[in-house]
C-alpha positions, 0 to 999 in steps of 0.5 A: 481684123475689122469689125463692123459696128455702127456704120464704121468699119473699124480696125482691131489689129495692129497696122504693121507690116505682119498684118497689112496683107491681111488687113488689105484684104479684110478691108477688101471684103468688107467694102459696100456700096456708098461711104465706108468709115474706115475706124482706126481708134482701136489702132494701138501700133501702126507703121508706113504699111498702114500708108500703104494699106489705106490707099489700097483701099481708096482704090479699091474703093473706086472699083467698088464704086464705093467711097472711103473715109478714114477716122481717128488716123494715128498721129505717126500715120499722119506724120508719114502721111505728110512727110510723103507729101499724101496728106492730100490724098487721104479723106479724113473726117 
């Protein structure tokens, strides 16, 4: 589901509704000390669950002790992101 290559984490799989359980957890566990790029270039479908998905990583990023970073978010995710009015709360590069 995630993938670690070259300092990035970065996503394989859909961020749909049928995957954001796992992707949480995948995400989760691949959480280290320090910034964590969260990639999603390789994200061919996503839906509001991958909202959902990405502030539960940010928190628990913040337990870890660890930052979060999101790359290459899709359009449409933005766009929710937006129209939600959490565009603030997501630390894009």
């Amino acid at each position: 589901m995630i993938e670690l290559q070259t300092g990035h984490l970065v996503v394989k799989v859909p961020m749909v509704i049928a995957n954001a359980r796992g992707l949480l957890e995948a995400g989760r566990s691949a959480l280290q000390a320090g910034e964590q790029i969260f990639d999603f270039s390789q994200v061919s479908e996503a839906d509001s669950s991958a909202l959902a998905v990405m502030l539960g990583w940010l928190r628990a990023a913040g337990l870890a002790r660890s930052t979060v970073r999101f790359a290459h978010t899709p359009a449409g995710v933005l766009a929710l992101a937006e129209l939600y009015g959490i565009t603030d709360l997501l630390p894009l590069v």
